[in-house]
N, C-alpha and C positions, 0 to 999 in steps of 0.2 A: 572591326565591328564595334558600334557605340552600346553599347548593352544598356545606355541612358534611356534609349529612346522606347525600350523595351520595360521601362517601370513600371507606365498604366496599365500594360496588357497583364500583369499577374504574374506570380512565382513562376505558373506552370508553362506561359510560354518562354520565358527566361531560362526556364529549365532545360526547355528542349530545344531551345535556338544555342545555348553552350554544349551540351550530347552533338546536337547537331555539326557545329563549326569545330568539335574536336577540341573540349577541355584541356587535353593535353594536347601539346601541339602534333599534326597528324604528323611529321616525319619524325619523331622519336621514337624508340622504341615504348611498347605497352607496357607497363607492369606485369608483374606475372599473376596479379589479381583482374587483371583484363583480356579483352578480346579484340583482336586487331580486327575492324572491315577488310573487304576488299580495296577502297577507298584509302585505306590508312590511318582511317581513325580509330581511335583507342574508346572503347565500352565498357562497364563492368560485364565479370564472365557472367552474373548471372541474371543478364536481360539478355543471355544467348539462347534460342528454343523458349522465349515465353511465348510464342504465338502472338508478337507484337514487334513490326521491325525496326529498328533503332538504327542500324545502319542506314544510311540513305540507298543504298545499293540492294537493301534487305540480307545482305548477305551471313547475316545472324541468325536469320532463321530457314537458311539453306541445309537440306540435309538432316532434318528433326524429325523423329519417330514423334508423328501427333496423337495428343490423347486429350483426354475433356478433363482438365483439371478440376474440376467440382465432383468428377466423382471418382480420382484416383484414390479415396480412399487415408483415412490416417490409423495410426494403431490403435490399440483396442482402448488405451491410458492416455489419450486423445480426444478431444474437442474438436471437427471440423468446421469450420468458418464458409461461410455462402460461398466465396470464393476460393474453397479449397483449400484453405493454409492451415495445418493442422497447430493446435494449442493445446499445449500439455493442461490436462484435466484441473491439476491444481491451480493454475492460470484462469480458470474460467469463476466467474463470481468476486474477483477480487478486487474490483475497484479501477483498475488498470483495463482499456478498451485494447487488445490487442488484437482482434478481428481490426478490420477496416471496417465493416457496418456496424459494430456493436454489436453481436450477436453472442458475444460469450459474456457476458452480459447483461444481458436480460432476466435479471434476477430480482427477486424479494427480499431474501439477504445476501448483502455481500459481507465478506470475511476484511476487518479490519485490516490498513495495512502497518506494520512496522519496522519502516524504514533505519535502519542502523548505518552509522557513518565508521569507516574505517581512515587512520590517518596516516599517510605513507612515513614522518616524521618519527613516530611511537618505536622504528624499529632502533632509533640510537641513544633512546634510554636504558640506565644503567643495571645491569643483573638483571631480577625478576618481575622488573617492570618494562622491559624489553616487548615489544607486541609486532607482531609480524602476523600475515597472514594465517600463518600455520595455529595461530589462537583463535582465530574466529571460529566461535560455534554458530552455524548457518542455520539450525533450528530455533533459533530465538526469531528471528528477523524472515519479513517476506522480499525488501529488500535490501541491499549490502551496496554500499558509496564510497566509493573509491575516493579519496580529498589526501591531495587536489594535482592535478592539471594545472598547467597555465597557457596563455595566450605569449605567442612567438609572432608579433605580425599581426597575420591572419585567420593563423592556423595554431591547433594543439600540439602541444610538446611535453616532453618528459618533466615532471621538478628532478627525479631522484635520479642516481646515476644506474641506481637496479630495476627502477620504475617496471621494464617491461619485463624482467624475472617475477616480479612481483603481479604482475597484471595477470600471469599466467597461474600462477600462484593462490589467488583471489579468485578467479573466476572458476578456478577448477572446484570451488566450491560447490559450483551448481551441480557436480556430478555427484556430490554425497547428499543433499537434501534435496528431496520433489520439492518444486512451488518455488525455489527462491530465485529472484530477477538480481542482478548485478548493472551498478550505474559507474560509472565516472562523473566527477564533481568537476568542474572549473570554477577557479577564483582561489575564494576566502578573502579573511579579512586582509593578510598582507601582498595581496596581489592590488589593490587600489581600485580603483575606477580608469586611468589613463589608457590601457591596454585596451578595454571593452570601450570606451568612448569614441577612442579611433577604428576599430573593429567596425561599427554599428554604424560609423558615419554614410558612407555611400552604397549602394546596392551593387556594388562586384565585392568590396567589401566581405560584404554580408554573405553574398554567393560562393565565395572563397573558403569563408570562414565552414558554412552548411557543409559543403560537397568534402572538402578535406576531412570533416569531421565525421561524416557517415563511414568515410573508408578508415578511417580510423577505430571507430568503435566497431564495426564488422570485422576488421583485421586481428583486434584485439579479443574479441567476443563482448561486449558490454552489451546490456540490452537496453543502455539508453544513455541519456545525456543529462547530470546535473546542474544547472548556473547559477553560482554563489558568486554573484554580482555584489561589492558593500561599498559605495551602493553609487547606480544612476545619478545623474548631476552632483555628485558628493565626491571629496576626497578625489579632485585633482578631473573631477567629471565636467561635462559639461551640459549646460541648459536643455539642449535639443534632446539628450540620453534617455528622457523619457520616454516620445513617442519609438525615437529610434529602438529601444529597448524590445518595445512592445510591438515593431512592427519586425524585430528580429525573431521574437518568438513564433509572431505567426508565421514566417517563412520558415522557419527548422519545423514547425508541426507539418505544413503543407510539403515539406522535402520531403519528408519522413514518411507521409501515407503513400508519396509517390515512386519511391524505392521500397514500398512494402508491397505495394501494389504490380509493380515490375518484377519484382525478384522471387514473390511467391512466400515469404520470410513473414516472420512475425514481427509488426511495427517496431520498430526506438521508440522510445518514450521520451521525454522531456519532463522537466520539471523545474524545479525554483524551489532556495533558500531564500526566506524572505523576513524581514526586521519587524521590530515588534513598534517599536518610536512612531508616533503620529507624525512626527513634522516629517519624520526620514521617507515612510510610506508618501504622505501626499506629494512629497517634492520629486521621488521618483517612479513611481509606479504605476501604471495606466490601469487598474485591478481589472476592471471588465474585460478588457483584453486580454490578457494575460491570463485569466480564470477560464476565460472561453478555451484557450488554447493550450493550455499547460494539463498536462495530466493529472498531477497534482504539483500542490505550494507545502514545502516544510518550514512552518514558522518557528522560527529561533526565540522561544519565549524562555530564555535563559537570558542571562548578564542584565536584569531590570536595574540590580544595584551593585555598588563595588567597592573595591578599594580607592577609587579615584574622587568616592563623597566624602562628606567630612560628619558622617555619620552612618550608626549600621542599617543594612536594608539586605533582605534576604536576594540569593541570586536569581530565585524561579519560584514566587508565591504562585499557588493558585487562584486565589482570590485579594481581593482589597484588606486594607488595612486601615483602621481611625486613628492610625497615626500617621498613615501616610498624607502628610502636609503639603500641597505642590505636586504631588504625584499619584495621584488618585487610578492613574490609566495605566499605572506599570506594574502590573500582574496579570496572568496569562490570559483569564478568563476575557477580562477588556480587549486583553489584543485580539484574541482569536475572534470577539464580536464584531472590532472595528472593522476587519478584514472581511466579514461576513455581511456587514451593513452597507459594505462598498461595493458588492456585490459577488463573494466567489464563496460558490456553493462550499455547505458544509464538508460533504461527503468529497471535496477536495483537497480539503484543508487538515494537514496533519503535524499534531502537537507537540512540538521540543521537549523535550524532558531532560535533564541535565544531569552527568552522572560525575559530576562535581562542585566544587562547592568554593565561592568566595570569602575572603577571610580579612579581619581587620585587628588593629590593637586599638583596645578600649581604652579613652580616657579614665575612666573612674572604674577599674573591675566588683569595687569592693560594693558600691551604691549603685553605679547606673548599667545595666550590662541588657537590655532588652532589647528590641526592635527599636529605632531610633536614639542609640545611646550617643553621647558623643565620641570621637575614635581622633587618634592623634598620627593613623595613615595606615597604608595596606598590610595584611599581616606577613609574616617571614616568607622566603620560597619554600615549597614544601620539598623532601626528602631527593625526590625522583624524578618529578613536575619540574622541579628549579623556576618556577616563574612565581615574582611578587605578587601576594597577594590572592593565589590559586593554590586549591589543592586538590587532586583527584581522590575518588569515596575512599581508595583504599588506601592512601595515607588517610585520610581523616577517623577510617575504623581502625587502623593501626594508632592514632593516637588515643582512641579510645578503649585499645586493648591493656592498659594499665590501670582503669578504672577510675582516674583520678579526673577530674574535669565532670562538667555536666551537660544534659543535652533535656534538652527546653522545646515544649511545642506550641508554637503560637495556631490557636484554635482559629483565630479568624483568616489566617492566611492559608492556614491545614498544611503548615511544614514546619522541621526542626531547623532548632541551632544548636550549635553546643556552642561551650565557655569552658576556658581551662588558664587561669590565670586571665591576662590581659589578653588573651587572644581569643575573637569570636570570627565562628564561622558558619554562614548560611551553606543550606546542603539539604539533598534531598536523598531518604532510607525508602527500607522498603514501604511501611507504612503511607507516606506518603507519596509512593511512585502508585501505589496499588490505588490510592484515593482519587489521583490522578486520570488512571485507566480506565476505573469509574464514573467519573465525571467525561470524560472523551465518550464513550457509550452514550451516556444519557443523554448527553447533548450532540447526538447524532454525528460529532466531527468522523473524517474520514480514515482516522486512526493514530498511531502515534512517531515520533520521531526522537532517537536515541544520540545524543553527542559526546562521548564518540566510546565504543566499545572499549578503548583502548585506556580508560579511565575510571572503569568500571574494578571491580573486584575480581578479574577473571583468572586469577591464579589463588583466590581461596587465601591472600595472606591475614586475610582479618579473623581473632575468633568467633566473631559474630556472624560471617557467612557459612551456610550452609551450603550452600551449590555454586560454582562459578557463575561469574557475571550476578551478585544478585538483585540490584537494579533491573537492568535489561530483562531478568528470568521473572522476576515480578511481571515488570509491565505485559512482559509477552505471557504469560501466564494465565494473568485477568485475562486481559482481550481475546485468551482464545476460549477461557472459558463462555464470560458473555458471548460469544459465538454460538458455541454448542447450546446454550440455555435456548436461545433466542430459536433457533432450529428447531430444540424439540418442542417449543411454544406453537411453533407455525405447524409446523407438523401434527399437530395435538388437536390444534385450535380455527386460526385463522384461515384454512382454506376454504370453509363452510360456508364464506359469509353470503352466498348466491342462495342459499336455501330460502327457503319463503317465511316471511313474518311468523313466530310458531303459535299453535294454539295450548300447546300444553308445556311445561320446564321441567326439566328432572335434572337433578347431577348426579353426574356416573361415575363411577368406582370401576378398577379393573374385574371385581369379583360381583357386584350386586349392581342390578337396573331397577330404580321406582320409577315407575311412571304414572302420573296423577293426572286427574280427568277431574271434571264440573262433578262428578258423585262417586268413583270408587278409584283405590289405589292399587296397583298389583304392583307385585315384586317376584321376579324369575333371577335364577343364577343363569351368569353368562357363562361360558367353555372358559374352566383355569389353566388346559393341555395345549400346548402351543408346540411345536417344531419348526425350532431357528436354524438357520445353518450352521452347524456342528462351526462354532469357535467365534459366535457371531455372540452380542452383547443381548441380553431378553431382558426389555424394559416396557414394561405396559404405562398407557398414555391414562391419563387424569383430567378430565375438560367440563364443565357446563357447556352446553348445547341444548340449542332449541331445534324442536323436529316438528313437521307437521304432520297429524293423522287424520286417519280415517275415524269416525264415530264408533266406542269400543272395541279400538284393534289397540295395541302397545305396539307404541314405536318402536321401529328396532335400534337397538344400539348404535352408539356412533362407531368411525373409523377409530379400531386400538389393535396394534399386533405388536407383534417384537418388533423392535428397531435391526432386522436382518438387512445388512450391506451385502450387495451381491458381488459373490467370489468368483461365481462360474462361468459360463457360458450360457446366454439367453437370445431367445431372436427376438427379444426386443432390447433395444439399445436410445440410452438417455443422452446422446452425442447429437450435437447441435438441437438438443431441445430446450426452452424454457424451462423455470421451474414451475411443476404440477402434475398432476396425479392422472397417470394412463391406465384404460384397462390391460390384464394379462393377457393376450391372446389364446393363451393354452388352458386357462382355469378363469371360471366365471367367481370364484370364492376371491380370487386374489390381483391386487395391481401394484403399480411398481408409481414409483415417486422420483422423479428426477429434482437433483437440487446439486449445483454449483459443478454441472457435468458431472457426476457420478449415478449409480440406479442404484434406489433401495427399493426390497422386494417387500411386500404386507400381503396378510390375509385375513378375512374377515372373517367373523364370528361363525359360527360351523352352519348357523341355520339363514344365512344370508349370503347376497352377492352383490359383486362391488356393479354399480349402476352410475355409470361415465359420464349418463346426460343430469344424474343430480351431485356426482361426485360425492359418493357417498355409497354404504353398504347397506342396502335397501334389500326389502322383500322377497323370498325367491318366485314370487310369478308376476314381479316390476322389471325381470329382468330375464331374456328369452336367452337359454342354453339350449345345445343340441345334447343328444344324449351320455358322449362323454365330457359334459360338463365343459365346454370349450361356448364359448360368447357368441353370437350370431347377430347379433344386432351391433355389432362396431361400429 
C-alpha cells in the first residue's frame, strides 16, 4: 500500500485506510490492548461496541448491548459533553477543550492554567535535593509535565531506566487532587533537532510517530502530549522542519479528536514549548498554525541572559530595561507580544516563570556590580545543581541564609539580584513571581508556566520559606485568587448588562436601598436574615446597578444573597450548561447560577422574585406563581 498516494485526501482518510489494511500486520498476534476482527485484523479494544464498525467484517460490533450514548448519563461530579463523554467538573471552564464540540467550555471565566514541569533527571541529586515524584504537591499546578521522553525512530521511548515506575508514580497524582491533567514532554534542549527532523520528514513518518504515541499515553495514563522541540531548522535541523513541524501538529490534533471521538474518552491535548528569540521563532515556527491547533504554547521566557555574555543580564525580566543596549526584546513582556502579534490567541499562551536563577562573577564587585556590569565569566556550580553558572532558588536562599551579601531590585525590569562578593545572580522571589501573576491576569495571557518544580524550595531548606515550593505557591496563589475576585465581580455585576438603558441610579449596600427620582428620595432596609446552607461561606454582594422604573414606584433591589454552593441533591442540575443564571423550579424567591459546571443556589430579597426573562429579582406580580410559590411561567 503507497500511503503517498493518500496525502491530499486528509489525515482522516489515512487514518482509516492504515485501521483498515491492519496497522499491525493481520497475521500477528494483537496486543492485549486490542481486539482481533474476524478478518484478523488487530483494533484498539476500545473502538469495540462504539456503534461504529471498524472491522471491515463489523465484527466489533457483534454481540453489543445497544444504548444512546448521549444519554447514558455521567455522575453527579460530572460535566456531560453533547456526545456523551463525561468531564470531570473541575475540567470544565479551564481553558483546555476537552469535549470534542467545546461545550465545557463555554464560559465567561475560565480559571487560569498552571502548568508545572516535572524532571525525570532531579531524582539523582544528592541528599535533600533529591526530587522524585513523591514531592510533587498536585495542588499547586492544573497541569503536571512529565520532561522528557525522547524520540527512538519513530516512536517514543523511555530516557530513564525507572521511567515507567515513575510514570505510574506521577500520574497517580491525579487520584489525590480534582482538576489536575498530567502530560508527557518530548525533546528538551539536549535532545537536538535531528530526531524530530527525520520524524517529520514524510507522512508514514508522521503517522508512525501519532498512532505509537496515542497507545502510548493511553497505556501509561497521560492526558496529553508535550513537544519541546529546540528547535525546527536549528541545531542539526533542517529547512523543510518548519512547514513539516506544523503540519505535524495538525495531524496529532486531528488523530487525537478521532480517537476521542471512537473511544468515547476524554480528548489528549497537545501542546508546545516554545522560545522566546525572534530570529529562532521566525526561522522555525509557522505561529498561525500551530496556534490554531495547539491547545495551548508554554513560552520559555526564562534564560534571556547568562553566563555565556560578558556582562550581567537578569535571567527572566519582566519588562525592558535602559540599559538594555542591543537587546531591547529580551524580556518576557516583548516575547509574549511578539507571539501574540504573530497571531496566537492570548488565552493560549502561557508564561515561563523560572524558579531559578543565572549567575556570573563580576569584574569590579567593589564599583560596578548592577544590571550591565562587566563579568569576567559564569558564576561557580551551585552546591546540588553542579551546573556552571546556574543555581536553583533554594541554593540561592540558602546562600542568603547567613545574611551576608545583598539583594537589589531593579524597578524597571520588576525583579531582584543579589551580590555577595564577586558573585551576582539574577533570580526571581516571591515578590516578584507574585508581580508576575499579576501582570499575566491583566493582560489576559492564558496562565502561567513553572520550570521546573524540582528547583523550587520544596523541602523548606531556606529560612525564608514559609511553605514548600514558595515560588510555585505564590504564582499558584495569585492566579487562584484573581479567579475567585473575578467570579464574584461577574456574579455581583456583569450579568445585568441586557437590562434596559436606566432612568434612575442608586448604589446599593447589602443593608440600605436609595433610590432617587427627578423629585423625592426614599430609602427602605433590605432583609439582613439570610439561611445558607449550614457550612456554606455568607457573603453579600456590593454593585452599582442601573434599574428601570415605573413612575413613583422604587425599584427593587438587585440580585445579592449568600454565596451558597450547592451540597445536596436538586432537580435541577448545572451539567452541560453554560454559564448563567436559571430560575429554581420549586421557589419563585430563588435560582441557581451555573458557572465552570458546578450549581450555586441564591435567593432574593424576601419581597421579591427571581424573573428569568429580565434576569433579575423583580416585582412580585412581574412574575406569575402558583400558590405554593413554585414558577409557572418557565
Amino acid at each position: 500500500m503507497h500511503l503517498i498516494y493518500f496525502q491530499e485526501l486528509g489525515l482522516k482518510v489515512l487514518f482509516i485506510v492504515i485501521i483498515q489494511i491492519g496497522y499491525l500486520n493481520a497475521q500477528q498476534d494483537c496486543l492485549e490492548t486490542q481486539f482481533r476482527c474476524k478478518t484478523g485484523t488487530c483494533i484498539p479494544k476500545q473502538w469495540v461496541c462504539d456503534n461504529d464498525p471498524d472491522c471491515s467484517d463489523s465484527s466489533d460490533e457483534e454481540s453489543c448491548r445497544r444504548t444512546d450514548d448521549n444519554t447514558r448519563g455521567c455522575p453527579d461530579d460530572n460535566f456531560q459533553c453533547s456526545n456523551g463523554v463525561c468531564v470531570n467538573n473541575a475540567f470544565v471552564c479551564d481553558g483546555d477543550q476537552d469535549c470534542l464540540d467545546g461545550t465545557d467550555e463555554q464560559c465567561e471565566i475560565k480559571t487560569f492554567r498552571r502548568i508545572c514541569y516535572f524532571t525525570n533527571w532531579a531524582q539523582y541529586r544528592n541528599s535533600e535535593a533529591k526530587f522524585t515524584p513523591d514531592n510533587i504537591n498536585p495542588d499547586l499546578c492544573t497541569h503536571i509535565v512529565y520532561a522528557f521522553a525522547r524520540l527512538e525512530g519513530k516512536k517514543l521511548v523511555f530516557t530513564e531506566y525507572n521511567d515507567e515506575k515513575m510514570y505510574k508514580e506521577f500520574n497517580g497524582k491525579k487520584n489525590k487532587t480534582r482538576g489536575v491533567k498530567t502530560m508527557l514532554a518530548i525533546g528538551g534542549w539536549n535532545a537536538g533537532s535531528k530526531a524530530f527532523s527525520d520524524m517529520v520528514a514524510t507522512p508514514e513518518n508522521r503517522m508512525t510517530f501519532i498512532l505509537s504515541t496515542m497507545e502510548f499515553l493511553r497505556k501509561h495514563n497521560f492526558d496529553g502530549l508535550d513537544i519541546d522541540w529546540e528547535y525546527p531548522t536549528l541545531r542539526q535541523g533542517k529547512m523543510e522542519d518548519k512547514p513539516k513541524f506544523a503540519l505535524l501538529v495538525k495531524e496529532i490534533k486531528e488523530a487525537f479528536d478521532m480517537e476521542a471521538q471512537k473511544s468515547l474518552r476524554r480528548r489528549l491535548l497537545v501542546s508546545a514549548a516554545v522560545p522566546t528569540g525572534r530570529k529562532v521563532v521566525d526561522s522555525g515556527y509557522d505561529i498561525p498554525t500551530l496556534s490554531k491547533y495547539l491547545d495551548f504554547l508554554n513560552l520559555m521566557s526564562y534564560d534571556f541572559h547568562g553566563g555565556w555574555e560578558r556582562k550581567t543580564g537578569h535571567n527572566s525580566p519582566l519588562f525592558g530595561s535602559s540599559k538594555d543596549v542591543g537587546s531591547a526584546n529580551m524580556n518576557t513582556e516583548k516575547a509574549a507580544k511578539y507571539w501574540v502579534s504573530k497571531g496566537t490567541p492570548k488565552h493560549k499562551l502561557n508564561i515561563g516563570v523560572a524558579t531559578y536563577g543565572r549567575s556570573f562573577v563580576l569584574a569590579d564587585p567593589v564599583n560596578d556590580f548592577g544590571i550591565g556590569a562587566p563579568v569576567t565569566g559564569p558564576g561557580p556550580k551551585g552546591s546540588f545543581t553542579q551546573e556552571i553558572g546556574f543555581y536553583s532558588f533554594y541554593e540561592i536562599c540558602q546562600l542568603q541564609n547567613d545574611g551576608k551579601g545583598k539583594i537589589y531590585r531593579d524597578e524597571e525590569q520588576m525583579v531582584p539580584y543579589y551580590v555577595k562578593g564577586d558573585l551576582w545572580i539574577g533570580y526571581d522571589d516571591e515578590d516578584s513571581v507574585r508581580t508576575k501573576a499579576e501582570w499575566i491576569a491583566r493582560e489576559g495571557y492564558g496562565g502561567s508556566m513553572v520550570w521546573s518544580l524540582s528547583l523550587d524550595d520544596f523541602g523548606k531548606k531556606c529560612s525564608s520559606s514559609v511553605v514548600p515550593f514558595p515560588l510555585t505557591h505564590t504564582l499558584s496563589s495569585t492566579l487562584q485568587k484573581i479567579e475567585r475576585d473575578k467570579v464574584l465581580n461577574l456574579t455581583s455585576s456583569t450579568t445585568r448588562k441586557i437590562l434596559p438603558k436606566p432612568t434612575t441610579h442608586r448604589h446599593i449596600t447589602p443593608t440600605t436601598v436609595t433610590t432617587t427620582t427627578s423629585t423625592t428620595t426614599t430609602t427602605m432596609k433590605t432583609p439582613t436574615t439570610l439561611s445558607p446552607i449550614p457550612g456554606a461561606t455568607t457573603k453579600l454582594w456590593t454593585a452599582d446597578l442601573h434599574y428601570e422604573t415605573a413612575p413613583n414606584k422604587i425599584a427593587p433591589p438587585p440580585i445579592w444573597a449568600p454565596n451558597e454552593l450547592v451540597y445536596g441533591k436538586y432537580s435541577f442540575s448545572c451539567r452541560r450548561k453554560p454559564f448563567g443564571y436559571f430560575q429554581d423550579p420549586n421557589n419563585c424567591n430563588k435560582y441557581f447560577v451555573c458557572h465552570m459546571g458546578r450549581t450555586f443556589h441564591y435567593r432574593c430579597p424576601s419581597e421579591l422574585r427571581f424573573n428569568p426573562k429580565k434576569i433579575t429579582c423583580d416585582w412580585a406580580d412581574s412574575v406569575t406563581c402558583d400558590d405554593d410559590g413554585r414558577p409557572t411561567n418557565k
